[in-house]
C-alpha positions in Angstrom: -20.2 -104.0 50.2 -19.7 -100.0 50.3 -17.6 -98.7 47.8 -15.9 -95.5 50.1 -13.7 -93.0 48.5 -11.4 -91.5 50.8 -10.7 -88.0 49.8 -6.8 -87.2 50.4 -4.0 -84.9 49.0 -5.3 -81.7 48.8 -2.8 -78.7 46.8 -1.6 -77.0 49.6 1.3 -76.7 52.7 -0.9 -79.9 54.3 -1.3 -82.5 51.8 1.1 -84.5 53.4 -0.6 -84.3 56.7 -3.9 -85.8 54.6 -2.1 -88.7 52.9 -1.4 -90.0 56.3 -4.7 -89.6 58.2 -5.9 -91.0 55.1 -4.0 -94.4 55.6 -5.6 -94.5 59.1 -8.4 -94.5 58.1 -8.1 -97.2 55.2 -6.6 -99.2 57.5 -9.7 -98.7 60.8 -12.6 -99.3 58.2 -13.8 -103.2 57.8 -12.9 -104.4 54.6 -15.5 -107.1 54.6 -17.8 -104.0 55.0 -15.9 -101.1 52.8 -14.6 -101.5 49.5 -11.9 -98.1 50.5 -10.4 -95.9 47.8 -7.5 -93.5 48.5 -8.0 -90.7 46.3 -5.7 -87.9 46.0 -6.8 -84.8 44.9 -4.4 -82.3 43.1 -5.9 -79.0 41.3 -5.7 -80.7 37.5 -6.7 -84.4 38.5 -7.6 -86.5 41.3 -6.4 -90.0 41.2 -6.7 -93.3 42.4 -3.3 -94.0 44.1 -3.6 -97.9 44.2 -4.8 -98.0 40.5 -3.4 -94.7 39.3 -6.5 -94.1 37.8 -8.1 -90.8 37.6 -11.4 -90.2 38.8 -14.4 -89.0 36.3 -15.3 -85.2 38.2 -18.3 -85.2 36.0 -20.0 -88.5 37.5 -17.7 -88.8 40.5 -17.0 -92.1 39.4 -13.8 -94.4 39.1 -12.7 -96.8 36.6 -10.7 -99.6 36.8 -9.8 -102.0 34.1 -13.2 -101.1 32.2 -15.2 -101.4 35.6 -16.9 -98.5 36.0 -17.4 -98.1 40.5 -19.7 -95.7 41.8 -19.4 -94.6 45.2 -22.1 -94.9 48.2 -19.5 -91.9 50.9 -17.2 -89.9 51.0 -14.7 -90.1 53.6 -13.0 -86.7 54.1 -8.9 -86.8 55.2 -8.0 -83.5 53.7 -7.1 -80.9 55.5 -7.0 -77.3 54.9 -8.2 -75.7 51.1 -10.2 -77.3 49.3 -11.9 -79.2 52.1 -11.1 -77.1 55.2 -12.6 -74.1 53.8 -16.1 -75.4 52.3 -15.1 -75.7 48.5 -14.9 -79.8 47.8 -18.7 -80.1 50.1 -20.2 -77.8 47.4 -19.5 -79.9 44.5 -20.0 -83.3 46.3 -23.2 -81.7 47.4 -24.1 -80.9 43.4 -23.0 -84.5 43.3 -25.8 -85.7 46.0 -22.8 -87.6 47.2 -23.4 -88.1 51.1 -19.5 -87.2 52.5 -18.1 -86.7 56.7 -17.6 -84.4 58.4 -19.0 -80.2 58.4 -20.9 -79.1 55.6 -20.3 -75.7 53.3 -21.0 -72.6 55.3 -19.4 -74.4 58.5 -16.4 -75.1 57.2 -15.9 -71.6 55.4 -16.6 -69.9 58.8 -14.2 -71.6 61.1 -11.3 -71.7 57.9 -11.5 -67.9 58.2 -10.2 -67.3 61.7 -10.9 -63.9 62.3 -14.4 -64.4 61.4 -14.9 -68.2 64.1 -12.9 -65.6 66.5 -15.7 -63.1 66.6 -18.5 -66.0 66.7 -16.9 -67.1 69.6 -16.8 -64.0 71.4 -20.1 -63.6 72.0 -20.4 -66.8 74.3 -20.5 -66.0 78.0 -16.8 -67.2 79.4 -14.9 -67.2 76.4 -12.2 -64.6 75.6 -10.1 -64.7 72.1 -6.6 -62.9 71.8 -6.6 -59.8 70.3 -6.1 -59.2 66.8 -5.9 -57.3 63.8 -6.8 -58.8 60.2 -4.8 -57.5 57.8 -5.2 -58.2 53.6 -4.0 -57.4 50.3 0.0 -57.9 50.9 -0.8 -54.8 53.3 2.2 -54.5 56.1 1.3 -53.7 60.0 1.6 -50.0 60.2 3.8 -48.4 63.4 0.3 -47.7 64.9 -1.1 -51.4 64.5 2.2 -53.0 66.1 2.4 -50.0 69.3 -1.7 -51.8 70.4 0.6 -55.4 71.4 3.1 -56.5 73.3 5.6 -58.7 72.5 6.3 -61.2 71.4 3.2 -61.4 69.0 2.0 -64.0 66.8 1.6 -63.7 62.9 -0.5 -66.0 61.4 -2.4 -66.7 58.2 -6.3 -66.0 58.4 -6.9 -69.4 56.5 -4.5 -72.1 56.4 -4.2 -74.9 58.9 -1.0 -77.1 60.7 0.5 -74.0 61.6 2.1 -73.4 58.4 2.7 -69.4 58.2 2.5 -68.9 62.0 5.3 -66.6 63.1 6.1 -65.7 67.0 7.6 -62.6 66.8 10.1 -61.6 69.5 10.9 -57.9 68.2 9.9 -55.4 65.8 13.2 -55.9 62.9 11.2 -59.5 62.4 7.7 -58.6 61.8 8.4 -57.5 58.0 9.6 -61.3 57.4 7.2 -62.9 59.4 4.2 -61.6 57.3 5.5 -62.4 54.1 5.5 -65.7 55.0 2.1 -65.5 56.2 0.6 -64.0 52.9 2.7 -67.2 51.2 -0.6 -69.3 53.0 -3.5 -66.8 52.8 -4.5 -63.7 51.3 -5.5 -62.6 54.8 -3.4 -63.0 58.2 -4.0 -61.7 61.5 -1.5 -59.9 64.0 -2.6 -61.4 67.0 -2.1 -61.0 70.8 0.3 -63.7 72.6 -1.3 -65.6 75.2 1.4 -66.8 78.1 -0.6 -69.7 79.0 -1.4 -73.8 78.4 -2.4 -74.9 75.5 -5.2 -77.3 75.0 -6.9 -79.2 72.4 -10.6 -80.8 72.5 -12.4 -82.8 70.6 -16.2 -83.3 69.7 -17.6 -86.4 67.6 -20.9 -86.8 66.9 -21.8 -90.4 66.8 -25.4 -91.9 66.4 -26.9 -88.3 66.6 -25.5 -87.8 70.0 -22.3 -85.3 70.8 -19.8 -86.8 72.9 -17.1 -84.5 74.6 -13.7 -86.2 74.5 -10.7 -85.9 77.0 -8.8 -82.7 77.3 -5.0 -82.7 75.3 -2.5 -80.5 76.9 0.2 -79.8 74.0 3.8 -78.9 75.5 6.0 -77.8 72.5 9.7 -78.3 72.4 9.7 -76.0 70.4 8.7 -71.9 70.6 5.0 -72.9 69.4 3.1 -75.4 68.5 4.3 -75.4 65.2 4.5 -78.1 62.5 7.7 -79.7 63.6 6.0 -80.0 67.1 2.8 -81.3 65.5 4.0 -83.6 62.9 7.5 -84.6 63.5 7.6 -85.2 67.6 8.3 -82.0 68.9 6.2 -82.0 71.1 4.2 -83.9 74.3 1.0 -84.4 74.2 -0.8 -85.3 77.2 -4.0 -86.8 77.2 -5.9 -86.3 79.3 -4.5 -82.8 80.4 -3.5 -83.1 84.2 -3.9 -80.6 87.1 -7.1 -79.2 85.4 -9.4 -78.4 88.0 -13.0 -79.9 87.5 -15.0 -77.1 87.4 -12.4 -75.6 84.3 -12.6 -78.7 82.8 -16.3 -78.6 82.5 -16.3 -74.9 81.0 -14.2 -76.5 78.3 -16.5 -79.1 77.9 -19.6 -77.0 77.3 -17.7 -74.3 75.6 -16.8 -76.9 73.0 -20.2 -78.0 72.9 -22.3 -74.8 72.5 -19.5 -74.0 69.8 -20.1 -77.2 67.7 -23.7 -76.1 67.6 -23.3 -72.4 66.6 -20.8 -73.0 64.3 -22.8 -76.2 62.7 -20.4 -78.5 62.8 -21.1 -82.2 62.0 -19.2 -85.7 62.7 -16.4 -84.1 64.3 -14.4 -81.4 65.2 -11.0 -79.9 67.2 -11.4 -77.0 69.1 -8.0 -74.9 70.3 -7.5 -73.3 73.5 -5.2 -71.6 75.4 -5.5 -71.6 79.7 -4.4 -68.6 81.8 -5.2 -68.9 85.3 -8.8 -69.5 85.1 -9.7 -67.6 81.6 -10.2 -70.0 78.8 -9.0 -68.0 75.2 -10.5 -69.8 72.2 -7.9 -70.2 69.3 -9.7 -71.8 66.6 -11.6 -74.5 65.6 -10.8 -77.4 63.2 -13.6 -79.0 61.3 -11.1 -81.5 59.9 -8.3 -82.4 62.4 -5.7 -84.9 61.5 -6.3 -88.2 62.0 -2.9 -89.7 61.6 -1.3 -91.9 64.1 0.5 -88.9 66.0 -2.4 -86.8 65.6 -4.5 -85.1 69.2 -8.3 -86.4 67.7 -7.6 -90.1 67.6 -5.5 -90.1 70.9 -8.6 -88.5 72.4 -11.0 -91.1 71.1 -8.5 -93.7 72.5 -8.4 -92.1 76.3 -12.4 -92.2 76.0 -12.4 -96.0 75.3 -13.7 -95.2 71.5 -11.7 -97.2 68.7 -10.5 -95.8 65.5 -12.8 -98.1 63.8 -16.2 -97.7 65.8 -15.2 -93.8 65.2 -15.1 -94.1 61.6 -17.7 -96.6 61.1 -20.1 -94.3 63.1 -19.3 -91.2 61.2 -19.8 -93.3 57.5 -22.8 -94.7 58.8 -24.3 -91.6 60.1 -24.5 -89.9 56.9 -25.0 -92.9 54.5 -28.8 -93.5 56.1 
């Protein structure tokens, strides 16, 4: 039997959001194959949540009533720093501890949004929002704000579950709206808004081949798709996305594809769009999307005929061998 930590928790806006998918996925893995360990990280100490005992950061090990358990995976449920944006891969690398999901540089890249924005830009067919990136506390000057229209969205450059995000209707709110941003990251973009549908797809990478999941239309209650919408029922998701016509559909597809490759993503990943007429606006790209019950990635697996467990099976598998 495996011994499989499940890394979970994380020290920022989304731990709660990794605690969950992290119970999916505890409860999809065989347990007459995978010996599963919830671990949640915090910045002083990860621990062991059924034991309460804290794991060893020098061996990566765990011990539990003077039974030392070393671990064959990781399986990554956190979301946003210290996982999101490439930190936790480098010391489970120094570890040689084989873990899911996208590796160092990958995950850095598409955390920084600005930076996936322009990646994505290059590709024939795909158009990003406008922005400007904006660092160091520094405000939007008169001159910045007079390029867009509003309503506008302010966003943090690196944070994920749309904590931070803004819509800005008028000018007397921007000044608010940033300062929450900077509460997230210590870069956030002013950013054109995009009157169109908004769709999420997925990518998973099982048994070395990529397989492109349905299309997830997200219809907000709300003004956005913001975390109420994504985490508390604010929303509808529809999957798959209807009244798409084939030949968009396909673009998405292959745009998704050609992005999973240049960005270097492994296992499996989320990537954000927004439709207007027939332009396709890449948003962003998440390398570790929720996998809780009411999250888009496993709703898309299920539409494809793809169980939680043969998902997550394939993806320990994959990089145990």
């Amino acid at each position: 039997m495996k011994n499989i930590a499940i890394l979970s928790g994380g020290y920022d806006a989304e731990r709660v959001v990794s605690l969950k998918s992290a119970a999916v996925v505890q409860a999809n893995l065989d347990s007459e194959k995978y010996k599963t360990y919830i671990i949640d990280v915090k910045e002083n100490e990860w621990i062991e949540l059924h034991s309460r005992q804290i794991i060893d950061k020098n061996t990566f090990t765990l011990t539990i009533e003077e039974q030392k358990i070393n671990f064959d995976a990781v399986f990554m449920c956190l979301h946003g720093s210290p996982a999101e944006d490439g930190r936790i891969q480098g010391y489970l690398e120094m570890m040689k501890m084989p873990y899911t999901g996208c590796g160092i540089k990958c995950s850095a890249n598409t955390m920084d949004k600005a930076y996936s924005k322009l990646i994505a830009s290059k590709f024939e067919g795909v158009k990003t929002a406008a922005f400007v990136l904006l660092s160091n506390q520094k405000m939007p000057s008169e001159a910045v704000l007079s390029t867009f229209n509003f309503p506008i969205f302010i966003k943090p450059n690196a944070a994920g579950s749309s904590f931070g995000v803004s819509k800005v209707h008028e000018l007397s709110e921007v000044n608010e709206a940033v300062i929450e941003a900077y509460k997230h990251s210590s870069s956030i973009l002013i950013e054109e808004f995009i009157d169109g549908r908004e769709l999420a797809h997925g990518i998973i990478e099982m048994q070395g081949t990529k397989i492109a999941l349905p299309i997830t239309e997200i219809i907000s209650e709300n003004d956005f798709f913001d975390y109420e919408a994504k985490y508390e029922g604010k929303s509808k998701e529809v999957t798959p996305a209807q009244d798409i016509p084939k030949d968009i559909e396909n673009k998405i597809q292959e745009i998704s594809l050609k992005l999973f490759d240049a960005f270097g993503c492994k296992g499996l990943t989320r990537f954000d769009y927004f439709l207007k007429g027939d332009s396709v606006y890449f948003l962003e790209a998440n390398t570790l999307p929720g996998l809780s019950e009411a999250s888009i990635f496993p709703q898309q697996l299920r539409e494809k005929g793809i169980s939680l467990s043969q998902a997550f099976e394939s993806l320990l598998e994959d990089v145990m061998h």
